[in-house]
N, C-alpha and C positions, 0 to 999 in steps of 0.2 A: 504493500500500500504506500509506505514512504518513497519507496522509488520512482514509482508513478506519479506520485504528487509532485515530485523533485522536477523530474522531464517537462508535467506537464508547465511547470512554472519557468522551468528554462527556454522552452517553443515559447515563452509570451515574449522575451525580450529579441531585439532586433542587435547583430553585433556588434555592435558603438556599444550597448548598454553591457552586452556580456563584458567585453572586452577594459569595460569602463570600472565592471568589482575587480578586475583581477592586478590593480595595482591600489595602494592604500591612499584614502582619502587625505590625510594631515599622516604626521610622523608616525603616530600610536595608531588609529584607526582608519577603520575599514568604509567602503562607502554604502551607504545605503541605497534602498530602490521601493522607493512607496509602489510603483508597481506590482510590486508581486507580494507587496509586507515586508519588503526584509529591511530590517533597522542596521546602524552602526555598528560594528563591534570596536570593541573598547581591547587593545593590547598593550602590558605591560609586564616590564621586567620583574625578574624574579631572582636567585630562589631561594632565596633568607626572609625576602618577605615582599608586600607587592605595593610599589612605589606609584601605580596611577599613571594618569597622563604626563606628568611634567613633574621634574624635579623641582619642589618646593617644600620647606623643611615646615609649613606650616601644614600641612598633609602628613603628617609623620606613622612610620610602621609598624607593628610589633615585626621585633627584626629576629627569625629564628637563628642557633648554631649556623656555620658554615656547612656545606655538602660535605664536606672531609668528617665533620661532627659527626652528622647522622650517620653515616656510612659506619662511623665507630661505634655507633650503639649496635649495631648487627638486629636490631628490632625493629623488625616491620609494621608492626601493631602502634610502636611508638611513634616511626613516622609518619603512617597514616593518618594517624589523628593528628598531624603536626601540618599533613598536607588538608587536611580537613580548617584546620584553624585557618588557613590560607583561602583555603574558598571564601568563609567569610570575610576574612580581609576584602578578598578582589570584589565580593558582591557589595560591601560596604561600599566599594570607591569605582562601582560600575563599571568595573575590569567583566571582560567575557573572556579573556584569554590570558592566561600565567605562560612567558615566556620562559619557562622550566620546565624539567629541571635538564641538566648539563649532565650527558651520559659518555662524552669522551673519558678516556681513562686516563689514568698516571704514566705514561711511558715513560718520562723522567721527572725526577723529582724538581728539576731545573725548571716545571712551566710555571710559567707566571700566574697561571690559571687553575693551579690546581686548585685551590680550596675553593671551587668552584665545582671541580669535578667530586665525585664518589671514593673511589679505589683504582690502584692498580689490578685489579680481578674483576673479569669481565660478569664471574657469578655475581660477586656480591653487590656491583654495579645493578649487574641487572634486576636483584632481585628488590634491592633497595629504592631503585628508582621507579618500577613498576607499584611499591609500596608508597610511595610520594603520588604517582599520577592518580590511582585509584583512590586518595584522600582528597585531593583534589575535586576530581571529577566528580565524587560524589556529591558535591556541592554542586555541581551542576556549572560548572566551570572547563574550560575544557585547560589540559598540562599540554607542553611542548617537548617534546626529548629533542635535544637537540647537542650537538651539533655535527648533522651528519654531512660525514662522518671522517676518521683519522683526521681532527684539529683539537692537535693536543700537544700543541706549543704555539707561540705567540711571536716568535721572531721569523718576522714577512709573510703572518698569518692571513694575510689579504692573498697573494699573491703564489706561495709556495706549492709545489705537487708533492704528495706524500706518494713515495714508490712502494706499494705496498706488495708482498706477494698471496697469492688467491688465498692460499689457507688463513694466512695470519688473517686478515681483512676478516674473513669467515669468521674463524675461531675466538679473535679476541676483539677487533673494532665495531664489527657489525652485532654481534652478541648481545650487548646490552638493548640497542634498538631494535633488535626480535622480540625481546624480554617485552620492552615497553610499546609495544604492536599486540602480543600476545595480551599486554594489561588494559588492552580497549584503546588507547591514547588518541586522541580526537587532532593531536597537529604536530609535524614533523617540520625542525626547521633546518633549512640545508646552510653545508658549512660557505664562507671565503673561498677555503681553499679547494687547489685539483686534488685530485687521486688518479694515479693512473692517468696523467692526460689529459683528464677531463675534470675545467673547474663544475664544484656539486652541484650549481644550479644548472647545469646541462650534462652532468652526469648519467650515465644508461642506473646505474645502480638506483634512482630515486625508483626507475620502474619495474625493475626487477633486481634483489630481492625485493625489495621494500613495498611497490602494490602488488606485483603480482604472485610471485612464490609466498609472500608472507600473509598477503590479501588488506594491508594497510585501508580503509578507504575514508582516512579522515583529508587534510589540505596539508601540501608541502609549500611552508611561508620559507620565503628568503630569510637570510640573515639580512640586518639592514645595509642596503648598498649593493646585496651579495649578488643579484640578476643586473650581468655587463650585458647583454644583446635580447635583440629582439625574436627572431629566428630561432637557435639554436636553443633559447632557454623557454623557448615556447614551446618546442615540437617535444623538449625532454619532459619528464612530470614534474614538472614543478611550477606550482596551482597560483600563487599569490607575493606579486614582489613587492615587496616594503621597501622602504618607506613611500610614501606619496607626500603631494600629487604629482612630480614630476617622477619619470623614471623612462627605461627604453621599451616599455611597450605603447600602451595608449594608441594616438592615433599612426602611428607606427607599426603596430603588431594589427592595426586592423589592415592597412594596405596589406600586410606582409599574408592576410589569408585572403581576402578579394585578389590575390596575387598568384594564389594555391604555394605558396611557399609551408602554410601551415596549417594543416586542417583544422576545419571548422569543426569538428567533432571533437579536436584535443580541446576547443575551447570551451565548448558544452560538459567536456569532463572534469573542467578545473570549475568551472562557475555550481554544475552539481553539488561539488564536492563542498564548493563554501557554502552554498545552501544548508547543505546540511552538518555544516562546523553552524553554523548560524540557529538550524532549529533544535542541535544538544544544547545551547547557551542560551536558548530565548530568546533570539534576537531576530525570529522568524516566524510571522503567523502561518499556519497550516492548515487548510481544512479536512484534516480529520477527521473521526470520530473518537469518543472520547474513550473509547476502549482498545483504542487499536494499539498492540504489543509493541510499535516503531515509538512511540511516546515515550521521553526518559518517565521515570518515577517519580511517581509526588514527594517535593522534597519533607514535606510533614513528615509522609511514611518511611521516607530513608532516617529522617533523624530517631521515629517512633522504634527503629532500629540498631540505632546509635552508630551509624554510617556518618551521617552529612549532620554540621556544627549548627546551634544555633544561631539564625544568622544576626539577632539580636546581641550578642555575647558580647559585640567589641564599643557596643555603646552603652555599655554598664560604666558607671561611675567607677566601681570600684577596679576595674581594669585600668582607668586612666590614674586610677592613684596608687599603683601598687601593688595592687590585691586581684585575686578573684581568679576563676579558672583558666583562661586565656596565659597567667602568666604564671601559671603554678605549673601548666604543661611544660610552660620554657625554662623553669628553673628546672624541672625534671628532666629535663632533654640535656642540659648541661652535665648534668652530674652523670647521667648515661651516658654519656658520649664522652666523658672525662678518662683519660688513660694513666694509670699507673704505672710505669715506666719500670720502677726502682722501690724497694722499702726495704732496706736494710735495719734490722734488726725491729721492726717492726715500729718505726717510730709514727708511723698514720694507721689510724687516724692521733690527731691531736686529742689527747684529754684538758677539755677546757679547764678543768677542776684545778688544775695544778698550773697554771698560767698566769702570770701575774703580767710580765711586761711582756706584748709581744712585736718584733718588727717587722715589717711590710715595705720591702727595697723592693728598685728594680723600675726602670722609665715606664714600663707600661701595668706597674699597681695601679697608679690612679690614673692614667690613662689608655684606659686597655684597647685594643684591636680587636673589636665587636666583630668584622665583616671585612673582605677584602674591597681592593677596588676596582673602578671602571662599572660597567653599565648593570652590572646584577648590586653593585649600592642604594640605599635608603636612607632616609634618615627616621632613627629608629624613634621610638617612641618616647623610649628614658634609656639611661646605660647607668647599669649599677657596675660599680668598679669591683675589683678586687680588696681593694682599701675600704671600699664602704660596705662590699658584704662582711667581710673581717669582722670590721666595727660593730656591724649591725650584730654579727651570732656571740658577739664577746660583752654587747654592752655591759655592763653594769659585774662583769667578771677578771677582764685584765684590761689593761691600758695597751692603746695600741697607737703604736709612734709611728711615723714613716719618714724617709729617706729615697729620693731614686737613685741615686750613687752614679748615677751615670743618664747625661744626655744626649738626644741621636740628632744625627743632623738630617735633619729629614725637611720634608714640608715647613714653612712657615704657617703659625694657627690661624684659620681665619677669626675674625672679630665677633663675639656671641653676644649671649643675653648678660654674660658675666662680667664683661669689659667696656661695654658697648653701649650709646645712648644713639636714640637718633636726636637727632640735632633739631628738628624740628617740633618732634612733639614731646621731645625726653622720654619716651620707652625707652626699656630697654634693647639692644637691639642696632638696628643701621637705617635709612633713606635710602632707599637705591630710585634715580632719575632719570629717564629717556628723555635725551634732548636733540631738536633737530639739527641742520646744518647749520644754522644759525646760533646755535647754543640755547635756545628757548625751553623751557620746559614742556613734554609732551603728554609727560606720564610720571605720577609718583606713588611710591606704596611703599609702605612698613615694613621692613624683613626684620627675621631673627639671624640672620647669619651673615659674616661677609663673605660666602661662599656661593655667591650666584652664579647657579649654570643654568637657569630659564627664568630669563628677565620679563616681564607684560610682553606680547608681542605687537608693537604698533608698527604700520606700513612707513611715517614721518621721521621714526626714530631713525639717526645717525650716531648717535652714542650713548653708552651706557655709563652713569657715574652712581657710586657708593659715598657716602659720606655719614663719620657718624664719630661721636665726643670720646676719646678715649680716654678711659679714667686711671690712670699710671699705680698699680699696686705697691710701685716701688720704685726710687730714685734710681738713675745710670741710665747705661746707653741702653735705647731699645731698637730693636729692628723692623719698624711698618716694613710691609711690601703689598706687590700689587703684581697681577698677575691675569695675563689675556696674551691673545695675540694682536698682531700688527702696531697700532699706535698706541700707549699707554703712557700715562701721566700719575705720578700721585706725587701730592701734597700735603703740608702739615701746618696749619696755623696760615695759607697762605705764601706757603714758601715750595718751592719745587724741588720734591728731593729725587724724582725720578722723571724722564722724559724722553721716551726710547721707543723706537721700531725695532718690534718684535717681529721676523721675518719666520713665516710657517716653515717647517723642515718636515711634516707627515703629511701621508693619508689617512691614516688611522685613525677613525670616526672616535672611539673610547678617549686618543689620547687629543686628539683636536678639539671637540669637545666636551671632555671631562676632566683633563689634564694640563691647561696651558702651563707655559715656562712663568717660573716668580722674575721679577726683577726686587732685590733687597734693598734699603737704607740704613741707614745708622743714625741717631737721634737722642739727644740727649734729654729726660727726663726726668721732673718731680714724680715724686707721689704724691696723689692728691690732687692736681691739678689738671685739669682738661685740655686735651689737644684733638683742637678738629685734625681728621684725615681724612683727605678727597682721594678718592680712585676715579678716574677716568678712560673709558678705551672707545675706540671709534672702531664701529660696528661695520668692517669691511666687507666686504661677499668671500666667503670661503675661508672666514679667520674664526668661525663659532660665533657662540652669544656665552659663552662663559667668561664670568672675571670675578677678582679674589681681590678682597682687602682683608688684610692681617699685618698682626702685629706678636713680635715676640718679647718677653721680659730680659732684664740681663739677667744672664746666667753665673753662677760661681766658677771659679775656678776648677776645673777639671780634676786635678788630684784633693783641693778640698774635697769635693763632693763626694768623690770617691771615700776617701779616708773618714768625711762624717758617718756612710751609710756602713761602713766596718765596725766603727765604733761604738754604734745605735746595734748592731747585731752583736758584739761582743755584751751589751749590757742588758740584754733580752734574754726570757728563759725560753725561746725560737725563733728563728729568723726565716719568711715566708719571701721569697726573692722571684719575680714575675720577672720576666724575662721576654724578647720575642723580636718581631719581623716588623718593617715600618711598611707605609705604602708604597713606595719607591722600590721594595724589595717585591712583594707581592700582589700584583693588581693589571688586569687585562694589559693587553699590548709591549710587553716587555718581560721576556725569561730572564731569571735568575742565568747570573755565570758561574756562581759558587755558593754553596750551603753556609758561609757560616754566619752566626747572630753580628749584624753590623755593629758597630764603636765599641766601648769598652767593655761586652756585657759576659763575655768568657772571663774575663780580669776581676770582674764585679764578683761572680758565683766564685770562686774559686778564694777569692779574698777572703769572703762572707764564709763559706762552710769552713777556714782556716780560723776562722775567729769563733765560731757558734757550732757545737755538734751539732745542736739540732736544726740541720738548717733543710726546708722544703723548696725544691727549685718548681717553678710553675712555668711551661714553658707554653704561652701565644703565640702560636702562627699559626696558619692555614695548612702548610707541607711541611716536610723534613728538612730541617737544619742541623749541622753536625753538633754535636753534645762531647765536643773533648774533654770534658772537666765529669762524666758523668758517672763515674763511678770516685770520685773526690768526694761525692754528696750522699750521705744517705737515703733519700725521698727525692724522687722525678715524678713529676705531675706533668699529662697533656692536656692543657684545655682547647686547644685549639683556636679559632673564631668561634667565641661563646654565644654572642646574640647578646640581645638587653641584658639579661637575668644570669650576665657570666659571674658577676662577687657572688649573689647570693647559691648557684649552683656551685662555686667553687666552694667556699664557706661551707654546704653540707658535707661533700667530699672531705674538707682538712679535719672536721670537727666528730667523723664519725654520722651524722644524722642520715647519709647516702652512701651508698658503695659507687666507688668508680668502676660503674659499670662498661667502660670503653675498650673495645679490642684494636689493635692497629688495620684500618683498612687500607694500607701500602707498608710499602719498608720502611724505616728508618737508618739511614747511611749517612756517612760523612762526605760522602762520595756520589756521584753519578755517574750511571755505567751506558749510557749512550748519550747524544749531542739532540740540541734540539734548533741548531742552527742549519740552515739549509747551503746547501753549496751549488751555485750557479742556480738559484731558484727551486732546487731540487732537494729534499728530505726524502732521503734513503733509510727504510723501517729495515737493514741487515741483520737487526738480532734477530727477527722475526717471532716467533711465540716469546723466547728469552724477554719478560721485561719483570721488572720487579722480581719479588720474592724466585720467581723461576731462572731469573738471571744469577741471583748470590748464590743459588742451589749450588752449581756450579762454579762456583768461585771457593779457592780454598782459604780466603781469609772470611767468615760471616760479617754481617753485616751489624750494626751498633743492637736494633732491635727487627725480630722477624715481623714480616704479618700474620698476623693474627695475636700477636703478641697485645697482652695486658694482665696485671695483677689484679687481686679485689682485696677483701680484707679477712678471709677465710682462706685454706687451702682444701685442695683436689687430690684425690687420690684416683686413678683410673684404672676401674678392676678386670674389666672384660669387654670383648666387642665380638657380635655375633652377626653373622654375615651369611646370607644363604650360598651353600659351597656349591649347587649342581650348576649345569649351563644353565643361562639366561639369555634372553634374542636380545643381548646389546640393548637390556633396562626395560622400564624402570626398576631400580632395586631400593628396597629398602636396610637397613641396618641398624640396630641397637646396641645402645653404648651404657652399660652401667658404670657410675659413677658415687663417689660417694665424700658429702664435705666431712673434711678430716680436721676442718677449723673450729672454731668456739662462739660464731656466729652465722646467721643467715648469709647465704650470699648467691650469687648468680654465674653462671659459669657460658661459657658461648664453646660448644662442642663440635667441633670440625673435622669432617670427614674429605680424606685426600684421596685421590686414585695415582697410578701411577704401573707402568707396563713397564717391566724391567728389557721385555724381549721382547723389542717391539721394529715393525718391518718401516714404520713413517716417523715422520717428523714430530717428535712429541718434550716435553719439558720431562724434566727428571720427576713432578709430580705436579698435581693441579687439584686445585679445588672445588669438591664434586657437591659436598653439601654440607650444610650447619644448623643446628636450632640450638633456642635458648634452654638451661637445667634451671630450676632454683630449687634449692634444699635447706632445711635447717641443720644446726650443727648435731656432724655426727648422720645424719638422715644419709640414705641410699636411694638414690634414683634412678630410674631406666630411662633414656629416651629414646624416641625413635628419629632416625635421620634420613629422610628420603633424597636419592641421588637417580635425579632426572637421566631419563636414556641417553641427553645429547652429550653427558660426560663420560660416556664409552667410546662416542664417535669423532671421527677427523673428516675433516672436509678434505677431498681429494680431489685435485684441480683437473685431474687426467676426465674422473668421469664428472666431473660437475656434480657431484651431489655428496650428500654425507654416508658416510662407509664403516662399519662396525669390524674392529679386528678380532678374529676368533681368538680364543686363546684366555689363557691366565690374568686377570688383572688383582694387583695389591690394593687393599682398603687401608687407609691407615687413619685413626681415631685421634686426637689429643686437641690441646690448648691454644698451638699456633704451628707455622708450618714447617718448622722446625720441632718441636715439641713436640711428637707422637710416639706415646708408649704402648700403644695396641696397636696391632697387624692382623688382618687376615687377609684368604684368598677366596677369588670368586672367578669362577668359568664361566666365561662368554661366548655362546655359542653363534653361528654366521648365521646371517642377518641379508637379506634383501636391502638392498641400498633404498632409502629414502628419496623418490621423488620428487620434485615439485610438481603441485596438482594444475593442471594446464585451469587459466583465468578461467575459461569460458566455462570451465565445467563446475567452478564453483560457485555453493549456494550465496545468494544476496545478503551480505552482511547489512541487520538490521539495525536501526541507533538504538 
């Protein structure tokens, strides 16, 4: 019946109008067509949390962990309801499309983008991310898996070809996006880059695998910018190029089929397709009936289910102050997703009981790294620090002092509610001014931030100025800056301390605009006394609309600072030392070249546990950074990008009140074992399956920490693993792992089951990860679980015959804690198998919404 209806609403439009949805109305959405009922969709970024149309900090998010977080909780259940929370975000702020989540993997720990992605393991990718889109969706929202596919680094991400070969491509890049095909996923966004040759918006693979061997039939939207032609990215599948209104189709791709260069039938099948992306969001009337099975669910009855979130939840008072379930998820997501690294001699949890003085070092205590950057940023709701959750779990039990012992050179801050008046009406806060050619005023309005990347948009405006009373905490030199491209001006009290062409050096939309270059000053300063600061930058074609007024304090002395934050830990009865990655190291468009914590912060840890046994390192970032100091310290904590609720999530972890329930979903190395730089245009994937944990298998020095690797605050004993021994047709198999906690408390254990062919005739890792679920036990308590391991972890994709091929023979199960840590083995016979097919399109049945 929906199909029908689809057709018959596509025969009403003439092809101007088809032709006219298939490129986006404004940046974020889609165009409507009162002909036929179909309304606007609304797209925004994600996938920490959902930002709306336009970057404004007055719209603010609840901002979940980073993808690397969730991926550590190994809990589907948990990110479900986490992608659920998200649906009511985006329906609060009349988003119909979550451009998430990011299903590329960790090939090197070097991308810039990792804590954006999942895992280096295309399972736990896949099954993680499947658990995000169905929390989602059920909200009635539709998720994006994207980015397909192989972009999974960020140096000449626009431009480069990943050389991939057929298996690998198969086995570990296309993987996850089967997973999130299989999990219903309503929109597929194609990468920048080529593969093989072919940039992914005219790539053969959008149509097979992806619609047809997989039967995909939701819309494949561009990345923004990502459809370069009109012709070849027409005739490929791929349905909807963003951004609008300009772009290379329009009335370009209408000649191009009055032309026959492109048939009129691939257009009918991309305008279908957003039809019905449009009637799973409601953004399509249908004349149905009201019983017809193509109808999503009433979202009453999904919640009467406990599927889909109240969507009332995020306009509760008690959410905006703190409180309430919305943000009780996200403190519980932290402390899940939190890794224990290290506890020697058991010194975590902390007993607050016996705590009088506690210290809290380390740059990013009180200013922690919620989220990484470029275009999956928000601005979050609130961010509770690691200093302030401390505070919060110890009030009125120890004193808790801080020190950062160490400053990064990073970003200059933009101007807040903290610093910041506007000059006109004394809010807290900034002015920001659109003035025409003339200097006139065209437009003014009240920010909270001097961090503007989406100023009013008026057609008169020539330039965009900031201005706002800085109130000087403290006497000495300070550093205003100001930050745009092309022409930029800032001033102070009327005096010019900056006046420079800034000449663009990218293409890259994240760092054009989200990231212009600062230009700095130096400035002598009271405290107490007000100094207007003007930014100014002239709004050229092709320089952004983003510009930054800030200003920094003077800083102390570098070995002071250092030597006060040693001396605050030697006179503490523990020292809680936060540690991590700045923007500049971790954020779209620019890989890492090397793992380690930028300025003094190895010297800092190593000082501090020298002076305090009890010292807990906390280490913030998105990916792996090297940890040479880390068996110097008793206690390693990973919090990752925590989201809002990172202090008070860290705080139940230090205090006992949570187990760090986080298993590593990639390696931890000091090192990286392939390049993510491309050579003459070209990224050659040579390890081929080898990435991560499959790569150090083979390496005879290990690696800092494995995957899967994590502690809790109980121990494991693993007594048996039972495995059905006779042949099986190449799965599915199931397998039970008795276990038993051998600690003195509750705790949670993530049990992973590994396969691995000793005698094996194809290209295969020395082992892979077949399956995992959650144990929880009390102390002392015995549990069985059961671990089911999907057939496709028997099979290899063989390029020879194009399909997946099952090898007879003997394969190893191996049970334990990480991928390295397996104390159970058994054996299981695999008997031949009929190769897997793809089922020809025509013969399959109509995938209903």
């Amino acid at each position: 019946m929906i199909i029908d209806e689809l057709d018959r609403l596509v025969e009403k439009l003439d092809l101007e109008r088809k032709v006219r949805l298939l490129t986006g109305a404004t940046v974020w959405s889609t165009h409507a067509e009162p002909v036929i009922g179909l309304r606007a969709m609304v797209t925004s970024d994600g996938p920490v949390g959902v930002r709306g149309e336009g970057w404004d900090e007055r719209s603010p998010s609840l901002t979940l962990p980073s993808a690397t977080a969730l991926a550590a909780t190994w809990d589907e259940d948990l990110v479900e309801r986490l992608g659920g929370l998200l649906a009511a975000e985006a329906r609060r702020k009349g988003v119909h499309v979550l451009l998430a989540p990011t299903l590329n993997l960790h090939r090197s720990p070097l991308g810039g983008r990792h804590f954006e992605c999942y895992s280096e393991d295309p399972l736990l990718t896949g099954r993680i991310g499947a658990a995000y889109i169905r929390g989602v969706q059920a909200g009635g929202v539709a998720a994006t898996a994207k980015h397909y596919v192989a972009n999974d680094s960020e140096t000449e991400r626009l431009t480069l070809d990943a050389r991939v070969d057929e298996q690998t491509l198969r086995e570990l890049y296309l993987a996850p996006f089967e997973a999130a095909v299989e999990a219903g996923v309503w929109a597929v966004m194609s990468a920048y880059n080529g593969v093989n040759g072919d940039t992914m918006s005219e790539s053969p693979l959008l149509a097979d695998p992806l619609k047809a061997a997989w039967g995909f039939d939701g819309v494949v939207v561009s990345d923004w910018g990502g459809v370069r032609s009109t012709g070849p990215a027409a005739r490929a599948a791929q349905d909807l190029a963003m951004p609008g209104p300009q772009g290379p189709w329009g009335e370009a791709l209408v000649a191009a089929v009055r032309a026959g260069e492109v048939p009129e039938a691939a257009i009918d099948d991309k305008v279908r397709r957003l039809l019905r992306l449009a009637s799973r969001v409601g953004a399509l009337d249908l004349d149905l009936p009201a019983d017809d099975p193509a109808l999503l669910p009433d979202l009453a009855a999904q919640r009467d289910h406990g599927r889909a979130p109240d969507l009332g939840l995020l306009s509760d008072p008690a959410e905006r102050d703190g409180h309430g379930p919305a943000r009780a998820l996200l403190r519980q997501a932290v402390a899940a997703s939190t890794v224990l690294l290290r506890n020697e001699d058991a010194l975590l949890p902390l007993d607050p009981s016996r705590l009088r003085r506690v210290a809290v070092l380390g740059p990013n205590s009180a200013a922690v790294r919620i989220q990484g950057g470029g275009s999956a940023g928000v601005y979050p709701l609130s961010v509770v620090s690691p200093l302030d959750g401390i505070r919060d779990a110890l009030s009125g039990t120890a004193e808790v002092l801080h020190s950062p012992g160490v400053h990064l050179d990073d970003r200059p801050t933009p101007l807040g509610t903290d610093n910041a008046r506007n000059p006109r009406t004394g809010e807290p806060g900034v002015l920001v001014r659109l003035l025409d050619t003339a200097g006139a005023e065209v437009h003014a309005e009240h920010r909270l931030t001097g961090r503007i990347l989406e100023p009013a948009r008026i057609d008169s405006a020539a330039a965009v100025e900031i201005r706002a009373l800085l109130s000087p905490a403290a006497d000495g030199v300070w550093e205003p800056a100001v930050a745009g491209w092309g022409h930029v001006l800032l001033e102070a009290d009327g005096r010019v301390l900056v006046d420079e062409e800034v000449e663009r050096d990218t293409d890259d939309p994240a760092t054009v605009h989200l990231s212009p270059p600062y230009r700095r000053a130096r400035l002598t300063m009271t405290a107490g006394r007000d100094v207007e600061l003007v930014s100014r930058r002239r709004l050229d074609p092709g320089s952004g609309i983003a510009s930054v007024l800030a200003a920094d304090p003077p800083r102390r002395d570098a070995e002071v600072e250092l030597a006060a934050a040693v001396e605050l830990a030697r006179t503490c009865d523990a020292a809680i030392v936060v540690v991590g990655t700045t923007e500049e190291i971790e954020s779209e468009g620019v890989d890492r070249t090397h793992l380690d914590l930028p300025g003094r912060q190895a010297e800092l840890v190593r000082a501090v546990a020298a002076a305090n046994p009890a010292t807990v390192v906390v280490v913030n970032s998105g990916g792996p950074v090297d940890l040479p100091w880390r068996e110097e310290v008793p206690a390693v904590l990973l919090s990752w990008f925590p989201g809002q609720e990172a202090g008070h999530g860290l705080a139940d972890v230090l205090f006992g009140r949570a187990e760090p329930g986080g298993r590593l979903p990639t390696t931890w190395a000091g090192r990286a074992l392939v390049s993510t730089v491309p050579e003459d245009g070209t990224l050659v994937y040579a390890e081929g399956l080898e990435i991560g944990h499959r790569a150090w298998l083979r390496r005879s020095a290990p690696p800092a920490y494995w995957f899967g690797h994590g502690l809790g605050y109980t121990s494991w004993s693993y007594e048996s693993l039972s495995v059905p021994g006779d042949a099986v047709p190449g799965g599915p198999l199931s397998v039970r792992v008795r276990l038993r906690n051998t600690g003195a408390r509750a705790g949670r254990e993530v049990v992973q089951v590994y396969l691995s062919r000793p005698e094996t005739g194809v290209a295969r890792p020395v082992r892979w990860l077949a399956g995992y679920t959650l144990a929880d036990a009390g102390p002392g308590e015995v549990v069985v679980v059961t671990v089911d391991i999907p057939a496709r972890a028997f099979r290899h994709w063989s390029a020879g015959h194009r399909s997946w091929r099952t090898e007879e023979g003997a394969f190893t199960v191996l049970a334990g804690r990480s991928a390295a840590d397996l104390p159970l083995s058994g054996t299981t016979l695999v008997g031949a198998q009929a190769p897997v097919q793809p089922e020809p399109i025509g013969e399959r049945s109509p995938i209903m919404l």
